[in-house]
Structure formats: C-alpha cells, structure tokens
N, C-alpha and C positions, 0 to 999 in steps of 0.2 A: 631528460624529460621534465616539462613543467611540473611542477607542485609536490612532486614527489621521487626516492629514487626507486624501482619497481625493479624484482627478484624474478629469473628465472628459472627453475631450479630443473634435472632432469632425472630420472631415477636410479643413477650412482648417489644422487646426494650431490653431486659438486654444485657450487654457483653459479649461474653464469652471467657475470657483471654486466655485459653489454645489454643491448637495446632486447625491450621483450620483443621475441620471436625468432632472433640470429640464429636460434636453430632449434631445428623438431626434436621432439619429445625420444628418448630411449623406452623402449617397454624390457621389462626382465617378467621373469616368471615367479608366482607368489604361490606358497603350498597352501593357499586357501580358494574354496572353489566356487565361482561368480553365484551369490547368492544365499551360502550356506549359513545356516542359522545354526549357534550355539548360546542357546537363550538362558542356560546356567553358569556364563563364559564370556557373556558378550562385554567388551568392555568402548563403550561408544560414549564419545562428547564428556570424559571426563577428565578433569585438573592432571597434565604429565606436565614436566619438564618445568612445574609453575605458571604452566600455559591452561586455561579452561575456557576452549575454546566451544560457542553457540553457533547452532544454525542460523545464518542472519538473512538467508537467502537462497529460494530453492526453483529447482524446475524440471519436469520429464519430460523426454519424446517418446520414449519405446516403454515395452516393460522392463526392459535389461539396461535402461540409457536415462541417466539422468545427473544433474550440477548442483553440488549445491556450494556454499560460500562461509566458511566457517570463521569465527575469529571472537575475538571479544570487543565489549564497545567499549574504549578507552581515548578518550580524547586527546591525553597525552602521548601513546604509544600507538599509534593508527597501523595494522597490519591485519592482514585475513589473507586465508587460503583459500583455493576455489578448488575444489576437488570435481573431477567428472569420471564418470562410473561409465563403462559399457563390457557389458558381462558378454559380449562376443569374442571377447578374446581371453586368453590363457589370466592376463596381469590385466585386470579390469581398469585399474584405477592411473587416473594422470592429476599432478597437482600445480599448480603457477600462484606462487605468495606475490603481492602486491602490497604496497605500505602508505592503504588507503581502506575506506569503511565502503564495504558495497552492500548498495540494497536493493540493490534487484538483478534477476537474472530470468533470461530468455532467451529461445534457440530461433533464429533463424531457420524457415521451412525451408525444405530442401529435401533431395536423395539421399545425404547426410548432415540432418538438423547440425547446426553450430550456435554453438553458448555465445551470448553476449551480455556482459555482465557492466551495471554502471555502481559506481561511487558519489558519492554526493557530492564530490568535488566536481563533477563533469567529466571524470577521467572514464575512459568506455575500453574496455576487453574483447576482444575477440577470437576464440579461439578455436586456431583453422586445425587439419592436419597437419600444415607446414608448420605451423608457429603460434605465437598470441601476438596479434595486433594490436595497437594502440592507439585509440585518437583523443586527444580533448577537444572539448564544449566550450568551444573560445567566449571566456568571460564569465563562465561560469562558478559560481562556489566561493565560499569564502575563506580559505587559506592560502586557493593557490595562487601560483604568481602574478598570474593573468587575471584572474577576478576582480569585477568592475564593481562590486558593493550589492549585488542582488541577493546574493544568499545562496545556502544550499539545494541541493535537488534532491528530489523526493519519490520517484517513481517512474518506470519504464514500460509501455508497450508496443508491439509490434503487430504489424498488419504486412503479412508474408516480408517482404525483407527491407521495408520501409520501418523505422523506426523510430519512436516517439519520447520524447522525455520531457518531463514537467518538473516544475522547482517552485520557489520563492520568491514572492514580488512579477507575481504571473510569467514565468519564465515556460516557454514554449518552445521544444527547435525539434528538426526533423533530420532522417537523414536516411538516402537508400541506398540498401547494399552498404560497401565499405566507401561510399563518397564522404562529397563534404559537409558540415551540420550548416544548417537552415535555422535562422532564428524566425519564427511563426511569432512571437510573441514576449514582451517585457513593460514591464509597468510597476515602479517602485512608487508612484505617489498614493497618496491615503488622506480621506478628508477627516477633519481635526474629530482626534481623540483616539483615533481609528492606528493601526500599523497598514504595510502593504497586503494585500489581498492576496497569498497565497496558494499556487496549485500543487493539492497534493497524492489526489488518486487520478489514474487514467484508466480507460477502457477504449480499446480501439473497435469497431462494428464492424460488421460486413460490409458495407459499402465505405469503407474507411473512413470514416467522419472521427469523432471524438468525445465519449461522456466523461467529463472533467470535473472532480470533486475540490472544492477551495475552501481556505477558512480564512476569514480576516477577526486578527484578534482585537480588541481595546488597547490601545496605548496604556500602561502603566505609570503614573509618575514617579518620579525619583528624587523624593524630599524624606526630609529629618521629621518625625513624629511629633519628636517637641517642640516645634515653632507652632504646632495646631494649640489654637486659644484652649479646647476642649482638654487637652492633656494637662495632668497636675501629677506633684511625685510620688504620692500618696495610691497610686492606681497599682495593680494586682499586672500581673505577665499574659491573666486571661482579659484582663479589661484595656491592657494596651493591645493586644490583637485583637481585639473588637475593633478597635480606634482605625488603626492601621486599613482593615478590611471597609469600615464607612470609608476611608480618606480615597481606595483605590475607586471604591463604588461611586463617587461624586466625581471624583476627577475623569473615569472613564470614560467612551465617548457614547456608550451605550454594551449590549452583550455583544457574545460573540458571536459572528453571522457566519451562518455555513450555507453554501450556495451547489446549485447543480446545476452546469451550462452545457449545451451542446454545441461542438465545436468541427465546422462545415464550411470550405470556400472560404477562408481567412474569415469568417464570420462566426462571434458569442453571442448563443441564445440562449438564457435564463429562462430553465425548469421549475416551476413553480411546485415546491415541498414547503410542508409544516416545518415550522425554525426550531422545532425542537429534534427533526430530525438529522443524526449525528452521524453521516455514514464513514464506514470505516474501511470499506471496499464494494465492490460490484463485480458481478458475472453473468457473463452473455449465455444461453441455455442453446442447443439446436436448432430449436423452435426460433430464435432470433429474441427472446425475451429479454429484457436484463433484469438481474435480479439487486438491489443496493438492500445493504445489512451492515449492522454494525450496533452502538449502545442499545441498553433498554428495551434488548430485546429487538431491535427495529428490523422488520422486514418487509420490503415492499418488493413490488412486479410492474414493468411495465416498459412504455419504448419512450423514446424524447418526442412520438410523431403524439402518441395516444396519451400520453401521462402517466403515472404513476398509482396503483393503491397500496394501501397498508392490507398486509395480511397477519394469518398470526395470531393466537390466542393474546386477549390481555397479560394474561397470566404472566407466559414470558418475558422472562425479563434479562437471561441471557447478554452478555455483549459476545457479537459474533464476529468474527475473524475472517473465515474464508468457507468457498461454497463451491460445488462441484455438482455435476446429477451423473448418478451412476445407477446405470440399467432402469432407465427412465426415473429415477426417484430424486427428490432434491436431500446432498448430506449436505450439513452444515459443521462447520468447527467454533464452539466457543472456545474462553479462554481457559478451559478446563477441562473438555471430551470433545464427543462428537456427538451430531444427533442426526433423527430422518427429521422432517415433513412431511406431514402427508394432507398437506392442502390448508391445514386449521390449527396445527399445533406441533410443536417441537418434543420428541421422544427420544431418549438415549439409544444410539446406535447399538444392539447387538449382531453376532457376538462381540463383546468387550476386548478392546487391546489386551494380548496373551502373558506381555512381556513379565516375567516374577522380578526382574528391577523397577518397569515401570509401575508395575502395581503398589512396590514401594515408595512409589515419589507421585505427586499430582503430575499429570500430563498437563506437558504444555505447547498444545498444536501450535505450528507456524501457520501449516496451508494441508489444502487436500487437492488432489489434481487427480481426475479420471485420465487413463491414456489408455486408449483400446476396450479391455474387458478387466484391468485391473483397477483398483484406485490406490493412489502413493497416498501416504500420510508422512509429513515433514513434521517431526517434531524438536522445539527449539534446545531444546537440552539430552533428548533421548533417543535424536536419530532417526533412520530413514524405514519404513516399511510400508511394505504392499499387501492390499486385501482384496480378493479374489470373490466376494460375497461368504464366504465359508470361514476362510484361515486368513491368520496376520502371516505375516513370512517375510521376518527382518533382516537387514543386510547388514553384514559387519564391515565395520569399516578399520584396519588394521591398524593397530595402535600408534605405528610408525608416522602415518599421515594426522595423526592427531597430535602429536611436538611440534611446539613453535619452532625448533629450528632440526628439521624433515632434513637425515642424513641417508634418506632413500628405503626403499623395502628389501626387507630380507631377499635373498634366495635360496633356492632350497638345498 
C-alpha cells in the first residue's frame, strides 16, 4: 500500500501482514459486561506498555455503537488504533492498528452504520463486516508516495454515503459509497506575502451543499536577525524578540484571513463574517440552523441563504470545541467542561462529570454527539461516556486494547 505499511490484527492477537481486510474480524468472549462501569477501577487512555495513547477521533451511531481512533501525535512514529464498540454482542470491542494519524471519523448511514475513518495523509478506512477497506486520495498528503505538494488533510464529512474531505491549498474531493475519489477542488497559489488558502472544517447540509471553513496564513520570512540595521550586540533576549516579531510584522503580507464559503454546483460563495471571527467547528441543529463556534467565546446562528448573527453574552469568552442539542437544548464543550445555552448565555452543564479520576484531572472534551435520547461525551485523555439527562455511565475500555502492541483480549 502507498505511504504506509497498515496492520491488521484479529482478536487472538496474531498479525496479519497482508492487505487490510483478507479477513474478517474473530470475536471471543470478554468477562466484562457491554457497558459496565467501575468508576474506582476504571483504568482508560492511560501510559501501558510506554504507549499513552489519546482520543484523536470519535463518532456514534446507536446508544451501544460507537469508533473511536486512539494513538498519540508523533511525527516520527505515526500509528493509532481505531477501536469500534457495539455492546450487542457478548465481546463488544473490534480493533484495526494502522501506521498513520487519523482525524476524523464517520459512519456511513445504513441498516448497519459503517466507520469511515481518514488520515491526513488521504489514506480512508473502511470498516465493513467482511474486512477494513482501503483507499487513497490520489495526490493527496505530504509524506506519501503519491503526494503532489498540496499538503495534508484536515477533515471529513458525510451526506448519507457520499463523502467529503478537505485539506490544504484548498484541496476538495468527493467520493460515493466505496467508489472512486473525485477531486472538486485544488489551488496551491497565494498572492504575495500570503501561503495557500487552506480548507479546514466541513459541514455537509441537507440538501448536500457544503459550509467550508479556511485559513490562509501570512507568509513568514526566513532571515538571520542580524543583517536587520536595527540589531546591535549589546540588545537583551527580550529586545531581540521584540526585533524578530517587528521583522515578521513588516515582511508579512498582512493578518490572518479566515473566511466562510458556501460550496454548491462546483461553485464558492463567500459568507460575509466579522475577520475576527475564528471558528473552530459548526453544527447543523433539526431545525436546519447552523450553529459556528469556536475562540472568544464566538457563537453565531444562522444559514449561508439568511447570514449569520452573533449570540452570546459578551462576557464569554470560552473557546469552544464542539456542539450538540439534546432534548431541544443547545450543549456546548469548551476546552475545559461543558455547558448549556439557554438563548443569552453559557452556564455550566449540571449534573457535573461523576468520574472520581476525572475529577482528579481537568476534563478535556474532544466532542459531544446526541444519538437518540443519550448524549456521548468523547473525552481526549479520560474516555468515552454517556448522559441520559440524569447519570454519566462510563464505558470501560479493557486495558488489553489500550497497548501499542494489542496481543488480543483475555478469555474467561
């Protein structure tokens, strides 16, 4: 396989060297019971085997069904496991190590949702009953073999089994079902002082269009400090980074522009937002709303047809993460807790995460996702749990699947 060599593993623990998918999954039986919580006991997402692997990447379908992507972020040693949970059977848990960074993950709608998990390289997972598929994002990424110079990718959405991914130097491609990818879009040029114009959140709409978040950065230059006339040897470690910081500010081609397009019929329509707004993700509400959130607090409402408002007490100031409405209410996750809305203002979610480890350590939500009548809470260091409006009720995930190198699960 291009770019990388990719592990299939089954749950004896053997390897199995060939191509991912040459064969389906084994299940054994695990003496732990789909769901069970032992919250003076739990030992989730912590350092085994010299491995301290992070949630990097999460998703649900059911209340009992959900994937998420664990690993560390290491540039030099690229690896994660994709773990997927469905508490309908006896041995909930299936895992498929790959020896690449995945950052997103989504199920294909169906009679039984299937995970589809991307890597920033353009490498795409899919993982059926029979097996885990494989495709790349021809040209995509910058390590792998095939990569044409555009950069990495950055985010995945799906609109029922049509699937969308965005990247770097406006990298756009599509793909339905398990066919072949579709480039919608690339564009690495940049006018002077400027880098390429990067897409980096997606949100797909009900009538499949596309709201695309992008940043294009200032170009940095890359010169010696002391050729600037202004520099003498005499100058302090704070007055050379002063120096340093004018030299980047003069040479740049201006700030950083963050833009919101809608993206319809191979056509980009620029959303007019305030440049100071920094969003860092968006959610479609029932109602067909979208919600964009992210720094300082930033909360707005609205569609790409009507525009946009700012809601939201001044006050906040919050940077938020991820957003969900459960039992008509809007939660939010910053990078700290969670909270409601209630039209005007951001309030601490009670009752408060139960966990007596997490209470020991700051919470650090990934995402929140309503599925049905529950809401999951992905947290990036402390694991997976579900709240019911009343109770948290964490899921353990067995220590065996938390070693880098997974010699399978107990039996009893």
């Amino acid at each position: 396989m291009q770019g990388a060599r990719e592990e299939c593993r089954n749950w004896t623990g053997r390897v199995d060297d060939r191509a991912v998918g040459a064969r389906p999954y084994q299940r054994v039986t695990l003496a732990v019971r789909p769901g069970q919580s032992r919250l003076g006991e739990r030992i989730l997402l912590m350092k085994t085997d010299g491995w301290e692997p992070r949630i990097q990447a999460a998703d649900a379908t059911a209340y009992d069904r959900f994937t998420i992507a664990i690993g560390e972020l290491d540039l030099g040693k690229q690896f994660m496991a994709i773990l997927s949970y469905d508490g309908r059977f006896p041995q909930p848990w299936k895992r498929v190590d790959v020896d690449r960074e995945i950052i997103a993950i989504h199920h294909i709608e169906g009679p039984e949702p299937v995970p589809v998990a991307l890597t920033n390289e353009g490498d795409v997972y899919t993982l059926t009953e029979a097996g885990t598929d494989w495709s790349k994002i021809p040209g995509a990424g910058l390590l792998s073999e095939d990569a044409t110079g555009l950069g990495l990718l950055n985010d995945l959405a799906l609109h029922g089994d049509i699937q969308f991914v965005a990247g770097n130097a406006r990298q756009l491609y599509r793909r339905i079902g398990l066919g072949a990818w579709e480039t919608l879009s690339t564009d690495a040029t940049a006018p002077d002082g400027y880098r390429p114009e990067d897409f980096m959140r997606l949100l797909a709409l009900a009538d499949g269009s596309l709201l695309i978040v992008s940043d294009q950065q200032p170009r940095a230059p890359n010169y010696d400090f002391l050729d600037d006339p202004r520099y003498s040897a005499d100058m302090s470690v704070e007055e050379i980074g002063a120096l340093m910081d004018r030299q980047n500010a003069e040479a740049a081609g201006g700030p950083p522009i963050k833009r919101l397009c809608h993206y319809t019929d191979a056509n980009f329509r620029q959303i007019e937002l305030p440049q100071e707004a920094h969003i860092l993700d968006m959610f479609l509400d029932p109602a067909g709303q979208v919600w964009l959130f992210g720094y300082d607090g930033l909360l707005m409402r609205g569609t790409p047809e009507d525009g946009f408002q700012r809601l939201g007490f001044h006050g906040d100031m919050q940077t938020l993460l991820s957003a969900t409405m459960f039992r008509n209410e809007m939660i939010f996750a910053s990078d700290y807790t969670l909270h409601r809305f209630d039209g005007h203002r951001l309030t601490s979610l009670k009752p408060k995460l139960n966990d007596p480890f997490l209470n020991r350590n700051t919470p650090t939500p990934l995402r929140i996702q309503t599925v049905g009548d529950v809401m999951f809470y992905f947290d990036y260091k402390h694991g997976v749990c579900r709240w019911d409006g009343k109770t948290w009720d964490w899921i353990d995930i067995p220590p065996a699947l938390l070693e880098r190198d997974f010699k399978g699960l107990p039996t009893p």
